[in-house]
Backbone as a chain_set.jsonl record, in Angstrom:
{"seq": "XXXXXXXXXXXXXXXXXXXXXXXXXXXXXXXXXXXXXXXXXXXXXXXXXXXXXXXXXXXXXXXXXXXXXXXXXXXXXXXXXXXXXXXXXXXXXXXXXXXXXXXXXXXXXXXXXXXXXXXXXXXXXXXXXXXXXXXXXX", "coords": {"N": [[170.622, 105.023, 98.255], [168.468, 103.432, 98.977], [166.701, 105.245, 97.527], [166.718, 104.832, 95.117], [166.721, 102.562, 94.487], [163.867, 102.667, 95.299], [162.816, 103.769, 92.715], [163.581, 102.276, 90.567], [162.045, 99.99, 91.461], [159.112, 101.177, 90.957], [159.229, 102.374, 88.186], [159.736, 99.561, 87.296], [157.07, 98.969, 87.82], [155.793, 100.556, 85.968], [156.267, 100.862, 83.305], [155.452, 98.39, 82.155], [153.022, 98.503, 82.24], [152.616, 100.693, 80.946], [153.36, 100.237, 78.047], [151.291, 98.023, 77.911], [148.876, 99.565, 77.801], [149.6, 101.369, 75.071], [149.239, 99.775, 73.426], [146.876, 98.176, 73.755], [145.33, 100.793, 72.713], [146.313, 100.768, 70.449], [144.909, 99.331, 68.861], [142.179, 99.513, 69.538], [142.265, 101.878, 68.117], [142.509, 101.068, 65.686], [140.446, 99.43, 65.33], [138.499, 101.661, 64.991], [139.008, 102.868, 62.47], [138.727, 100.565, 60.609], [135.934, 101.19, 61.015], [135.897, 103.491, 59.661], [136.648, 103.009, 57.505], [134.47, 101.444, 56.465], [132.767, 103.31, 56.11], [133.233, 105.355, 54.493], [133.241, 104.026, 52.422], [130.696, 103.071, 51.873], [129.721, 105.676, 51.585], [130.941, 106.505, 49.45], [130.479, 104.54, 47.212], [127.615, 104.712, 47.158], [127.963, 107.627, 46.0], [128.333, 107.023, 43.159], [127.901, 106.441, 39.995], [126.545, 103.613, 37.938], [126.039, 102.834, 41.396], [128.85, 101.733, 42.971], [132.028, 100.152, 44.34], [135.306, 101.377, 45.241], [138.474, 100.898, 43.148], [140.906, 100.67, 43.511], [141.948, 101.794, 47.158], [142.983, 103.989, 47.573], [141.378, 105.879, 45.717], [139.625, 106.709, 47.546], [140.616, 108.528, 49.101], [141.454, 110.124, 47.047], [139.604, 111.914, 46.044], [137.353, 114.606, 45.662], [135.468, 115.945, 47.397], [137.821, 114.422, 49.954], [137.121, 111.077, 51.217], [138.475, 109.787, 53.075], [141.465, 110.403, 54.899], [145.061, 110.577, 53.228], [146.885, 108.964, 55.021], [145.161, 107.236, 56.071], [144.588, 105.497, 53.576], [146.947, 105.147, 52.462], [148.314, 103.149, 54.266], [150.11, 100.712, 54.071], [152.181, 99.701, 53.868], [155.704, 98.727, 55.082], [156.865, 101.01, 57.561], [154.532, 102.714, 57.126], [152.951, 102.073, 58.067], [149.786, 103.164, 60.811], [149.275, 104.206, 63.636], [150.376, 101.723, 64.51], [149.285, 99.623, 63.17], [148.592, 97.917, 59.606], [146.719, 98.266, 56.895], [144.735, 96.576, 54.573], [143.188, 96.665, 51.422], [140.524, 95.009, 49.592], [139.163, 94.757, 46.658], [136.757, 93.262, 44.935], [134.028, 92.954, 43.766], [132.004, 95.216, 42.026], [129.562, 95.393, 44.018], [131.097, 94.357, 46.369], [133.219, 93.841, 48.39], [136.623, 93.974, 50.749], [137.945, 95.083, 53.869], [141.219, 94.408, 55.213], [143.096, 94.257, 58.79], [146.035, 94.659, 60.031], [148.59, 93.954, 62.807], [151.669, 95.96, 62.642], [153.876, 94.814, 64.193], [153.702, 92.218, 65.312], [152.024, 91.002, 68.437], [153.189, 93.242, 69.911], [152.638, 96.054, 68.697], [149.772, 95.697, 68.823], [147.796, 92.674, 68.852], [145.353, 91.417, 67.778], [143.571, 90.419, 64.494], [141.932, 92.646, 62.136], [139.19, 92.556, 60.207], [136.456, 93.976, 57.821], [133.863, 94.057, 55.8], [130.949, 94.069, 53.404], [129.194, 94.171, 54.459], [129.657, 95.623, 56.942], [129.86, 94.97, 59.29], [132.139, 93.958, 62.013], [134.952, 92.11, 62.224], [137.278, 90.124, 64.313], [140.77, 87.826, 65.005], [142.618, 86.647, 67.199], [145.221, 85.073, 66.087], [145.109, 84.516, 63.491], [145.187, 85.674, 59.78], [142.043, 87.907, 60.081], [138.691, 86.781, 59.043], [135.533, 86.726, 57.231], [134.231, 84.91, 58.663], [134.681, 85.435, 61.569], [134.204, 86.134, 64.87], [132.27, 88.712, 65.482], [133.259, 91.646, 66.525], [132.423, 94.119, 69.626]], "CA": [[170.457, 103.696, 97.734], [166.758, 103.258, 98.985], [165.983, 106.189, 96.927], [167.311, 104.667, 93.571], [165.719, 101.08, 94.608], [162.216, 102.763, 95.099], [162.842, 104.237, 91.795], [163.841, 101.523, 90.147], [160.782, 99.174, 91.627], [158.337, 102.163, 90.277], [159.394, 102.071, 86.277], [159.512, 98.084, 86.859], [156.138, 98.516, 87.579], [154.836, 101.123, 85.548], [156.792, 100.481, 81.964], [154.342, 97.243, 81.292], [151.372, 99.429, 82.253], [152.257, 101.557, 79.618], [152.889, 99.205, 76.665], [150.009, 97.375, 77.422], [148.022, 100.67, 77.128], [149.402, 101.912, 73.821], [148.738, 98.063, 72.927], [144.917, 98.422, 73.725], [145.115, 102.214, 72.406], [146.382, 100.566, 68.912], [143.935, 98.083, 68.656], [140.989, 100.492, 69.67], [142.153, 102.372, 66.39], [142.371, 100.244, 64.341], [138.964, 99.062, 65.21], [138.001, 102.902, 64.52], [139.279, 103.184, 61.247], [137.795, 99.775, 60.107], [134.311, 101.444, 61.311], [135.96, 104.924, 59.11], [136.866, 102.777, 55.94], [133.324, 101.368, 55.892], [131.744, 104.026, 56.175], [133.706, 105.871, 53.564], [133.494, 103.018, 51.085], [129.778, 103.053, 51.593], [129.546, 107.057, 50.995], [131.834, 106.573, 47.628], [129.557, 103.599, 46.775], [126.233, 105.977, 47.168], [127.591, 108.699, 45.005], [128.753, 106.466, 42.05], [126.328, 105.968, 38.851], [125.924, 102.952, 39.22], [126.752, 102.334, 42.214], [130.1, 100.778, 42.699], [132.958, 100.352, 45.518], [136.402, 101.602, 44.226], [138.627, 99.964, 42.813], [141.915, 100.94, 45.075], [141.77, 102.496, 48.576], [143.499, 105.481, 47.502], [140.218, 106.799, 45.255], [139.245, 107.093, 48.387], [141.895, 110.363, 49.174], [142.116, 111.496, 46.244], [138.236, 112.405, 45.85], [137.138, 115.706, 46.501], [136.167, 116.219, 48.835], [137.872, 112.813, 50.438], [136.453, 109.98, 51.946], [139.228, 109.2, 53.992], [142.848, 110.755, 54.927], [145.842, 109.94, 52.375], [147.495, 108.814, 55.746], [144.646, 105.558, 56.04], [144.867, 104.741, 52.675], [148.209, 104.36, 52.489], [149.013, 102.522, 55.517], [149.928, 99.271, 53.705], [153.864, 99.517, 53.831], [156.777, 99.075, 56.271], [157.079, 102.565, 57.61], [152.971, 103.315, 56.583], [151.637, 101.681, 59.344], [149.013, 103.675, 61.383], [148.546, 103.535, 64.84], [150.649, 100.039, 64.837], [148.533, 98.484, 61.923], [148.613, 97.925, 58.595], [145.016, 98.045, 56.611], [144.714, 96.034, 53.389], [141.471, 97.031, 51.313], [140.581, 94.306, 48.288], [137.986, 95.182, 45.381], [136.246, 91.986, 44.831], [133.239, 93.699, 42.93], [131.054, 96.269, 42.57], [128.803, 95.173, 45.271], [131.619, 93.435, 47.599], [134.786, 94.82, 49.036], [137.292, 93.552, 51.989], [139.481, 95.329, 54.267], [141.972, 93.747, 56.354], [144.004, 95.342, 59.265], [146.948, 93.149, 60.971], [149.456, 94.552, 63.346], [152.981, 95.874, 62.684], [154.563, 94.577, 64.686], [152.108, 91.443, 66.4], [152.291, 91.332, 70.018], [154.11, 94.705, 70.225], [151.567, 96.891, 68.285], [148.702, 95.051, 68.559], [147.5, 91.177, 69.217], [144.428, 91.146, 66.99], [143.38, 91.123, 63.152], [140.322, 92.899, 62.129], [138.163, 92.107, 58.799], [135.303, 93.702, 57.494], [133.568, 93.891, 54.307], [130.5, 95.376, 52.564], [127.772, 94.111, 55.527], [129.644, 96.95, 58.124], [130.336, 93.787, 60.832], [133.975, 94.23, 61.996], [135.42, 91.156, 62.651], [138.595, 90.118, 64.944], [141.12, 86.684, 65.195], [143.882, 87.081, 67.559], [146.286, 84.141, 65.89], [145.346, 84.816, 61.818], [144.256, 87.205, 59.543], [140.737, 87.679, 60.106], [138.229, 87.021, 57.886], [133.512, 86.867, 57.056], [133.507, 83.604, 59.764], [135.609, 85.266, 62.704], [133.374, 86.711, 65.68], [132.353, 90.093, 65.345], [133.733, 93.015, 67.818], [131.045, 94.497, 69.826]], "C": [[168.985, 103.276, 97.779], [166.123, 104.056, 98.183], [165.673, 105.482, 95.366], [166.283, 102.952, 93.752], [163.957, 101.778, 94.121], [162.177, 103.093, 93.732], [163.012, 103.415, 90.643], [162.383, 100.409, 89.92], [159.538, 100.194, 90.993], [158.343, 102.017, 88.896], [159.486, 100.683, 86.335], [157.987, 98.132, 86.712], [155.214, 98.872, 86.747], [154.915, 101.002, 83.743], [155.791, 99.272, 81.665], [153.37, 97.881, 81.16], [151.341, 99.997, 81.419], [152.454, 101.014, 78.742], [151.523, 98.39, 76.352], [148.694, 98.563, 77.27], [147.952, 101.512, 76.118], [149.151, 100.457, 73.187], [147.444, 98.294, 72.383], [144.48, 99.601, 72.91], [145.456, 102.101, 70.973], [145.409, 100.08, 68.251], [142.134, 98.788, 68.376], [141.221, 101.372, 68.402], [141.905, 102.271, 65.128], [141.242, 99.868, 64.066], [137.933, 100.686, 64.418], [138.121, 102.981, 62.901], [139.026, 102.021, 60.275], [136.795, 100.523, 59.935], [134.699, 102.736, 60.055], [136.038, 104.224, 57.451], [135.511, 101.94, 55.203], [132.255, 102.471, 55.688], [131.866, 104.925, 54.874], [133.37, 105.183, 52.129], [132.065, 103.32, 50.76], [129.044, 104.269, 50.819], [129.673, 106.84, 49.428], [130.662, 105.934, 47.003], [128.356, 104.445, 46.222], [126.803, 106.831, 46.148], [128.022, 108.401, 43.748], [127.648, 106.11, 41.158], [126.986, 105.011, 38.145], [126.609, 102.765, 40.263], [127.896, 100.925, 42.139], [131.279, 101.091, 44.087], [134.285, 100.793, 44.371], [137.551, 100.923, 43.84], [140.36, 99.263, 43.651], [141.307, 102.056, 45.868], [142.013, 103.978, 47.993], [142.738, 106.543, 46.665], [140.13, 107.358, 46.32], [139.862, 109.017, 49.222], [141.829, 110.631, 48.384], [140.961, 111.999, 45.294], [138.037, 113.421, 46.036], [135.479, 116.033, 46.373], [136.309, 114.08, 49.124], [136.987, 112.361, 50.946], [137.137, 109.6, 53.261], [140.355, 109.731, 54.041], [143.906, 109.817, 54.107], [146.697, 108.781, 53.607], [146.798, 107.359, 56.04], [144.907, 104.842, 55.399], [146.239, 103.822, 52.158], [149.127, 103.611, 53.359], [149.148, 101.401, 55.296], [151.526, 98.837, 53.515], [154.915, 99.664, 54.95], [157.039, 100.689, 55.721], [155.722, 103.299, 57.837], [152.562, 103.271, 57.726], [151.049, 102.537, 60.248], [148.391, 103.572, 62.695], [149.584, 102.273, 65.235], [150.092, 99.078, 63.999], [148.755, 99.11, 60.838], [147.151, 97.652, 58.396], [145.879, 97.707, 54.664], [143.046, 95.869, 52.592], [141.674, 95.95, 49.467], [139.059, 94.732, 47.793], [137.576, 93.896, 44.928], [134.826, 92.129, 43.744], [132.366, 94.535, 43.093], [130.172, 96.289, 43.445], [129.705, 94.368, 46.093], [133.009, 94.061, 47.257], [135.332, 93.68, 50.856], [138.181, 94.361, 52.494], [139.801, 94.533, 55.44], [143.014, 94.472, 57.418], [144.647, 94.559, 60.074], [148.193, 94.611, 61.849], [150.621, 94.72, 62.946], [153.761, 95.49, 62.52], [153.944, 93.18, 65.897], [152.922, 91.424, 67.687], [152.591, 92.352, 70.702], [152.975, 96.049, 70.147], [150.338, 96.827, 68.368], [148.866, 93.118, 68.512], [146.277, 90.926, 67.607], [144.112, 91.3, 65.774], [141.937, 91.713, 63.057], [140.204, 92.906, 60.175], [136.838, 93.361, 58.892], [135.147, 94.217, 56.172], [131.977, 94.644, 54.172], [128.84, 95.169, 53.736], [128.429, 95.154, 56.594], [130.187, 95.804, 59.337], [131.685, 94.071, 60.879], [134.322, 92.836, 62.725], [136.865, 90.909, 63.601], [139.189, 88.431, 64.842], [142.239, 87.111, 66.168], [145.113, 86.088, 66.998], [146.076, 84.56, 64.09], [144.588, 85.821, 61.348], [142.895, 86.809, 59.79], [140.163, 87.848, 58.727], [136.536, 86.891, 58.253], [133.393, 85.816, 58.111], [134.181, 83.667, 61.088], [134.474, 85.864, 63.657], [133.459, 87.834, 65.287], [132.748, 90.74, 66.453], [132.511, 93.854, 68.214], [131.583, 95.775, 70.177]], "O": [[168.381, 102.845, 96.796], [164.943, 103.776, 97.968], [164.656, 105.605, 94.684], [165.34, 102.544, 93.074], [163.21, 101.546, 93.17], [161.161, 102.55, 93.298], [162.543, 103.886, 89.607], [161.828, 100.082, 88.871], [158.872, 99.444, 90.28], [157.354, 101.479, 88.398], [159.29, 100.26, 85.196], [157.464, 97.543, 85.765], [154.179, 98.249, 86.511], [153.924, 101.038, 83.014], [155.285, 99.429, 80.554], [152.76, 97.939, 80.092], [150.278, 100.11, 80.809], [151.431, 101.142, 78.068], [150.91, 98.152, 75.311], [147.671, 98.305, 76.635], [146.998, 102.256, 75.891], [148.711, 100.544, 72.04], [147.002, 98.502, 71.253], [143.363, 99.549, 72.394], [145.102, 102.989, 70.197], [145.103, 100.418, 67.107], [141.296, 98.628, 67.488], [140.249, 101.54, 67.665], [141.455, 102.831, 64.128], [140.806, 99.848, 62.914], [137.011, 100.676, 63.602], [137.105, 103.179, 62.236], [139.076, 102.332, 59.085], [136.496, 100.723, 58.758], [133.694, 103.015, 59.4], [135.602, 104.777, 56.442], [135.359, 101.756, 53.996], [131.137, 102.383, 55.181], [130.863, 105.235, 54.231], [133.276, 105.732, 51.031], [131.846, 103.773, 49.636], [128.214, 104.194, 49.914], [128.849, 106.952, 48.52], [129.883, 106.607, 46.328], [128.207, 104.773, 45.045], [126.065, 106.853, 45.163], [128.172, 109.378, 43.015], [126.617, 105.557, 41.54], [128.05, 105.367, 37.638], [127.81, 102.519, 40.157], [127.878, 99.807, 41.626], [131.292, 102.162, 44.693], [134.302, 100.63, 43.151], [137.566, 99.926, 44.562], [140.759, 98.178, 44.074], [140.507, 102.924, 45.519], [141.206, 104.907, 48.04], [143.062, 107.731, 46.67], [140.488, 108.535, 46.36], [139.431, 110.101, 49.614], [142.149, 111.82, 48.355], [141.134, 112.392, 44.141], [138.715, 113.664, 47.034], [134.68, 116.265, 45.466], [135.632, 113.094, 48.833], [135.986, 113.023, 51.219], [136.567, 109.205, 54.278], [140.736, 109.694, 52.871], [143.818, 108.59, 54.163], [147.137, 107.746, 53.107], [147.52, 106.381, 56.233], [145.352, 103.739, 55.72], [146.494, 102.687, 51.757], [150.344, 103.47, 53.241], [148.52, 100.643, 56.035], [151.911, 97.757, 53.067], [154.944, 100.672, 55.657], [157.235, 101.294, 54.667], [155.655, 104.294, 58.558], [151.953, 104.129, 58.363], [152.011, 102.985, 60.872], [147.308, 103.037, 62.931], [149.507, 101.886, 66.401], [150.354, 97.877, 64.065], [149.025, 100.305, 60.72], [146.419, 97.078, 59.203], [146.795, 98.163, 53.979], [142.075, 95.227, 52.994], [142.511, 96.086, 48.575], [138.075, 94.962, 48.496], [138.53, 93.393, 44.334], [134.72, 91.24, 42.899], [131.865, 94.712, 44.204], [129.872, 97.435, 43.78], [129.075, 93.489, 46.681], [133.581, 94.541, 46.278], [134.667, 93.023, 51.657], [139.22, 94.546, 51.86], [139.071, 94.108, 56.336], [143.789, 95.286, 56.915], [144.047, 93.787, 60.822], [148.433, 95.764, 61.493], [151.117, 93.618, 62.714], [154.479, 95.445, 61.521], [153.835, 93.33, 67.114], [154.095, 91.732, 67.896], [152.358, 92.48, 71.904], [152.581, 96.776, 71.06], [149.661, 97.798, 68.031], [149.876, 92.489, 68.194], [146.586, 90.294, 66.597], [144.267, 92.487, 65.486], [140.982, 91.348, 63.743], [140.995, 93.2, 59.279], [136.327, 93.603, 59.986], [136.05, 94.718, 55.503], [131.787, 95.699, 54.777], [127.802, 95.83, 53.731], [127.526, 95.647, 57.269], [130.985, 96.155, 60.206], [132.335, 94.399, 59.886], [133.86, 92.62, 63.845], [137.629, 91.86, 63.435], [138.301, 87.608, 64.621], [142.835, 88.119, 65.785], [146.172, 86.363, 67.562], [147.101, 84.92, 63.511], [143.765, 86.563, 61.884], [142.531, 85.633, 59.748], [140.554, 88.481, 57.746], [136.207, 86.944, 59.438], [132.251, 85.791, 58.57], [134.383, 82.667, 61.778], [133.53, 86.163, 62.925], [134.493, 88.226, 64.747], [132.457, 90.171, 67.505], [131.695, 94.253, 67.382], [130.831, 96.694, 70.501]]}, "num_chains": 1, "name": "protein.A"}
C-alpha cells in the first residue's frame, strides 16, 4: 500500500512537469520556425527578378531546391499543426509579407502567438493573435 501511494505521489508530481515542458518545447518551435520562414522568404525574395515575396507559403516547398519543408508550409489545418501550432503566412506585396503562428490547441500546446513580417522581428501576445505593435521575443 505504501508502495502504490509513493507511486502514485511521484506521477502526481511529475505528469505537470512534463506538460509544461512539451508546452515550453512547443513554443520554442514555433519561435524557430518563425526565425526558418523568415529567413526562407527572404532567400526566395533575393533570387526573384525583381525581387518579390511569394505569393503562397507553399512556393516555398515546392522550389527546388526548397526553402522550407512541405511539412511547415502546410501546417495551417486541423490535423497540420506542427509542433502544437498552426503558421498562417499572408502576401501583402512584393516588398511586405506576414506570418502568423497561434497554438492548436491554446493553453495545451502552447500559450503564446507569434507574428513576424518582412523586418525579421518576431513578435509574441499571450491573449491574441499577435501582430507589428506586440513586443518582440528576445
Amino acid at each position: 500500500m505504501i508502495v502504490v501511494a509513493v507511486v502514485a505521489l511521484l506521477v502526481a508530481i511529475a505528469i505537470p512537469n512534463l506538460l509544461r515542458a512539451r508546452h515550453n518545447a512547443n513554443e520554442s518551435t514555433a519561435v524557430e520556425a518563425m526565425r526558418a520562414f523568415s529567413t526562407a522568404l527572404e532567400s526566395f525574395r533575393a533570387a526573384q527578378t525583381p525581387p518579390t515575396y511569394p505569393v503562397v507559403a507553399r512556393s516555398l516547398s515546392a522550389a527546388n531546391p526548397t526553402y522550407l519543408p512541405a511539412s511547415l508550409t502546410s501546417a495551417t489545418t486541423p490535423g497540420t499543426a506542427r509542433q502544437g501550432y498552426y503558421f498562417t503566412y499572408t502576401f501583402i506585396s512584393a516588398d511586405s509579407y506576414a506570418v502568423q503562428a497561434a497554438p492548436a490547441a491554446a493553453g495545451t500546446t502552447g500559450s503564446r502567438r507569434f507574428y513576424v513580417d518582412e523586418t525579421g522581428v518576431i513578435r509574441a501576445n499571450p491573449a491574441a493573435p499577435a501582430g507589428p505593435t506586440d513586443p518582440e521575443i528576445q
